[in-house]
BATIMAR-138707 format. One line per 4 residues: their letters; for each residue x, y, z of N, C-alpha, C. Coordinates in steps of 0.2 Angstrom, whole numbers. Layout:
% BATIMAR-138707
A) X/Y/Z/X/Y/Z/X/Y/Z; ...
END
This chain:
% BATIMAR-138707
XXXX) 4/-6/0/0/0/0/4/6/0; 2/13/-2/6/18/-3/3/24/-2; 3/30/2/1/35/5/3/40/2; -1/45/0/2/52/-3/2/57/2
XXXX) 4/61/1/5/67/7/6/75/3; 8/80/8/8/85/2/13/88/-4; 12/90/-7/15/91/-11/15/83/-18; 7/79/-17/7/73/-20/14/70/-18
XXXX) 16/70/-14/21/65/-16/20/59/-9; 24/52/-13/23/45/-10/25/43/-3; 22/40/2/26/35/5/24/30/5; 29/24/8/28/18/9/23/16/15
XXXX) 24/11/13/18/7/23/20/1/22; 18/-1/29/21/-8/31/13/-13/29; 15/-16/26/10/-23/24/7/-24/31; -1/-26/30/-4/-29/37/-6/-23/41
XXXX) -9/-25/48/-11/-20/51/-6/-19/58; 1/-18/57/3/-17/62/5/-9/63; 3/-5/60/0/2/60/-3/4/57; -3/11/60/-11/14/56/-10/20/54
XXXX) -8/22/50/-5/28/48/-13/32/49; -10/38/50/-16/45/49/-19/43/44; -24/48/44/-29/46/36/-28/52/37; -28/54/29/-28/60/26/-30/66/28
XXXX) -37/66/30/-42/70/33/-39/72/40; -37/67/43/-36/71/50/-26/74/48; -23/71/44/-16/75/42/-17/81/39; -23/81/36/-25/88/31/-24/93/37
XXXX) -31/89/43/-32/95/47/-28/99/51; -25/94/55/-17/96/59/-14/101/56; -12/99/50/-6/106/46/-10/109/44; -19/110/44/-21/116/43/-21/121/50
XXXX) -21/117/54/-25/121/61/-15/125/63; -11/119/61/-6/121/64/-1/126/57; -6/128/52/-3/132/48/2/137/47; 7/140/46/13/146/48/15/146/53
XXXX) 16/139/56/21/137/61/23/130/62; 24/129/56/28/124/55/34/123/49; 37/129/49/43/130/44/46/132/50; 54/130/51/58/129/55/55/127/61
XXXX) 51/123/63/51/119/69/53/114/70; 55/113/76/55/106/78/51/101/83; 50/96/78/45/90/76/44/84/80; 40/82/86/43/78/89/37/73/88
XXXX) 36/67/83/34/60/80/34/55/85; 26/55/90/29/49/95/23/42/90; 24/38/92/23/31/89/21/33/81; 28/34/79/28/36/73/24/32/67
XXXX) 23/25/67/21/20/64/26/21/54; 21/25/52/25/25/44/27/30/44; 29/33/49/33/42/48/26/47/43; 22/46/43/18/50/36/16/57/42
XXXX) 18/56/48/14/65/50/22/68/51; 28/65/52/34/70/49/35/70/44; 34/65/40/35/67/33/34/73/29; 25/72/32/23/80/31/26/86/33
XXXX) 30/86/40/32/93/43/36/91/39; 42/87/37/47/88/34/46/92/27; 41/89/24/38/94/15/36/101/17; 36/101/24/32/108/26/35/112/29
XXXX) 43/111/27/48/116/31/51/113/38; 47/109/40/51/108/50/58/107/49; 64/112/54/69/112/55/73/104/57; 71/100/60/72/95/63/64/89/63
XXXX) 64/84/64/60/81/65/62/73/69; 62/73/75/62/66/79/57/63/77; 58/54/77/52/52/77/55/43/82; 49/42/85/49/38/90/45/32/88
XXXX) 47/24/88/44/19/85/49/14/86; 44/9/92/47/3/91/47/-2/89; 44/-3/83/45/-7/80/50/-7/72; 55/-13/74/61/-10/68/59/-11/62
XXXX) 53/-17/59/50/-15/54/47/-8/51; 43/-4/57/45/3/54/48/9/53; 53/7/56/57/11/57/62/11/51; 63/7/45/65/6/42/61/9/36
XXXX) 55/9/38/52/13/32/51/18/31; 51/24/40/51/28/42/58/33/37; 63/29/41/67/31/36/69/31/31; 67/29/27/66/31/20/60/34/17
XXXX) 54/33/20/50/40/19/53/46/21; 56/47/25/60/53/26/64/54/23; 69/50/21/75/51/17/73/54/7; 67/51/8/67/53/0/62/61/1
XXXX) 59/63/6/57/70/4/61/76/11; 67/75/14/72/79/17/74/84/13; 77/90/17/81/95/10/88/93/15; 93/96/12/99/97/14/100/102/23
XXXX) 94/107/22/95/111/27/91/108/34; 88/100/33/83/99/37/88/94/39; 85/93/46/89/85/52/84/80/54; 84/74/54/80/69/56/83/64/59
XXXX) 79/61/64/83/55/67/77/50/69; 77/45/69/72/40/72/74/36/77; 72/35/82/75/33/88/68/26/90; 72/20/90/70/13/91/69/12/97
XXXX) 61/10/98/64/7/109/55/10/109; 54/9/117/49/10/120/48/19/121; 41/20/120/42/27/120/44/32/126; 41/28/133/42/32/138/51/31/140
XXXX) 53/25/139/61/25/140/65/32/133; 62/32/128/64/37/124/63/42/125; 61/45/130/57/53/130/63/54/136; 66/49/140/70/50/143/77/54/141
XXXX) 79/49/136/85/51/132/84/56/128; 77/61/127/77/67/127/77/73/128; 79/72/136/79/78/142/84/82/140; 80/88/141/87/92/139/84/96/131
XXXX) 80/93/128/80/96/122/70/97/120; 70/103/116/63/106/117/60/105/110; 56/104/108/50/102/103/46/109/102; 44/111/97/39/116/93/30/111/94
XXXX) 30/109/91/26/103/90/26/93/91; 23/92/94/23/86/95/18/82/95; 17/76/89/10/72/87/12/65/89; 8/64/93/6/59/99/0/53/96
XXXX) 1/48/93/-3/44/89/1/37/91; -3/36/101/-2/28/101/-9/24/98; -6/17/99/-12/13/99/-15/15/102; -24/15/102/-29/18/107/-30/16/112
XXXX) -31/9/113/-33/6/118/-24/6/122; -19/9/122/-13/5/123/-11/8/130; -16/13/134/-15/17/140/-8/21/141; -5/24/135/-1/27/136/0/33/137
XXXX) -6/37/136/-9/42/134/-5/48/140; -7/46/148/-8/48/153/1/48/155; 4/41/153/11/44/157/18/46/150; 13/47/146/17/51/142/16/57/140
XXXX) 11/59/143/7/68/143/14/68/148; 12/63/155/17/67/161/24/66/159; 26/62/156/35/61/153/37/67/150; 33/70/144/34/75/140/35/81/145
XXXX) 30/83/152/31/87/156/36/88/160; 36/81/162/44/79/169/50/83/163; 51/82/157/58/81/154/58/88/151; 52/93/150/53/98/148/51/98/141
XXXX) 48/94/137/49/92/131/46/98/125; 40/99/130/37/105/124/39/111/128; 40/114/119/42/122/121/36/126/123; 38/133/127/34/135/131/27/138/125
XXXX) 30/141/118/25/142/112/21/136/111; 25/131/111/23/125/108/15/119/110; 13/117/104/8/113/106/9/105/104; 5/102/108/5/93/107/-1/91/105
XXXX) -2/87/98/-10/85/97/-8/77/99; -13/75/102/-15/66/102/-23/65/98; -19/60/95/-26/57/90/-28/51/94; -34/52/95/-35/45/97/-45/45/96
XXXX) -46/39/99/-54/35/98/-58/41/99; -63/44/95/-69/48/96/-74/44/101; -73/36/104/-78/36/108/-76/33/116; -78/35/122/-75/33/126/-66/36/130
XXXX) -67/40/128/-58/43/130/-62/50/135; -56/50/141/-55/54/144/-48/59/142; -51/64/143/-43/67/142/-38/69/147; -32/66/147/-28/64/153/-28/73/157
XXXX) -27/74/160/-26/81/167/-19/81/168; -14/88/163/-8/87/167/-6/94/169; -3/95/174/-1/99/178/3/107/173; 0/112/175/2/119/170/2/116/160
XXXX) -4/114/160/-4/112/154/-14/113/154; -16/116/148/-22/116/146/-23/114/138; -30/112/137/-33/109/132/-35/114/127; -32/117/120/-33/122/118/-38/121/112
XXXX) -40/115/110/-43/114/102/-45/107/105; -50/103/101/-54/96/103/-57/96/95; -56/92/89/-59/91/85/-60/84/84; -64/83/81/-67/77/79/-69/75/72
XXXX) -66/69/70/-67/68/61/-65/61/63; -74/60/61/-76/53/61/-76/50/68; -70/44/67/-71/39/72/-65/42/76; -61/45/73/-54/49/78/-56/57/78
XXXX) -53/57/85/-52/64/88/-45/66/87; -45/73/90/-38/76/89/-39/83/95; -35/82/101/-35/86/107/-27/86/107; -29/95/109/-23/98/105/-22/101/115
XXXX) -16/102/117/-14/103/122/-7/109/124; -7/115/127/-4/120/125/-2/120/134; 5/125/136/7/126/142/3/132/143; -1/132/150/-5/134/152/0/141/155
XXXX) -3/147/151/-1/155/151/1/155/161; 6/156/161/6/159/169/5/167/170; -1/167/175/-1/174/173/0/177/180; 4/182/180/9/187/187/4/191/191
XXX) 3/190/194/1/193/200/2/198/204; 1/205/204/7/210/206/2/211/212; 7/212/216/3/214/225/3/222/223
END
């Protein structure tokens, strides 16, 4: 099977259902909602499956794009989606392993945008909100969407972080989550 993305152009996919790439419609929407702020970002792809939502930042200018997948069957094709629509000034890496041991080995370093696309039923949802908070992950402009089930989802509660956008298309939703504005207090 083969995925288009923008600028019509290809990617691969893994035979079978061991991932689930974005459908069109909700990839459409993401880089519409997140429009004129994704040229020089950095991109952080967790259960990246086929790479197809960095793919996109990558066609769409992102400075850098991490992407996180433990399975080494995709990550080989991650890779080469990404390798055939990169430019020269752009950086990429895919990093193999469990996601919340990986978010570890990324303390230290801050995200523009980061798309959160586990398996639904996989309960990861809740300690990887809190992982991405503990390590600093997102920047303080920056926002996190998680796609997950339209039916039955709570949305996890993480500490100085609010729920900015909630869309829905179809049977998946997209809850988009921003660092909650501190605001000063003058005696």
């Amino acid at each position: 099977m083969t995925l288009r993305i923008y600028g019509n152009r290809q990617l691969k996919t893994l035979p079978g259902k061991d991932t689930r790439p974005t459908s069109a419609r909700v990839r459409e929407a993401v880089f519409n909602i997140w429009q004129g702020k994704i040229a020089g970002c950095r991109w952080l792809d967790l259960c990246a499956g086929t790479g197809s939502m960095g793919a996109e930042a990558l066609c769409r200018g992102a400075s850098l794009v991490v992407g996180i997948e433990q399975s080494s069957r995709a990550i080989v094709i991650i890779q080469q989606n990404w390798q055939m629509v990169v430019d020269a000034e752009q950086e990429f890496r895919v990093l193999r392993g469990n996601v919340l041991g990986q978010l570890k080995n990324l303390s230290g370093k801050q995200f523009d945008r980061i798309y959160f696309d586990p398996p639904y039923a996989s309960g990861l949802y809740q300690p990887v909100l809190e992982a991405i908070a503990h390590y600093n992950l997102l920047d303080a402009e920056g926002e996190i969407a998680l796609e997950h089930s339209s039916q039955d989802w709570t949305p996890p509660e993480i500490a100085n972080w609010e729920i900015c956008r909630h869309k829905a298309y179809g049977n998946t939703t997209i809850t988009f989550y921003r660092v909650r504005e501190q605001v000063e207090i003058k005696e």
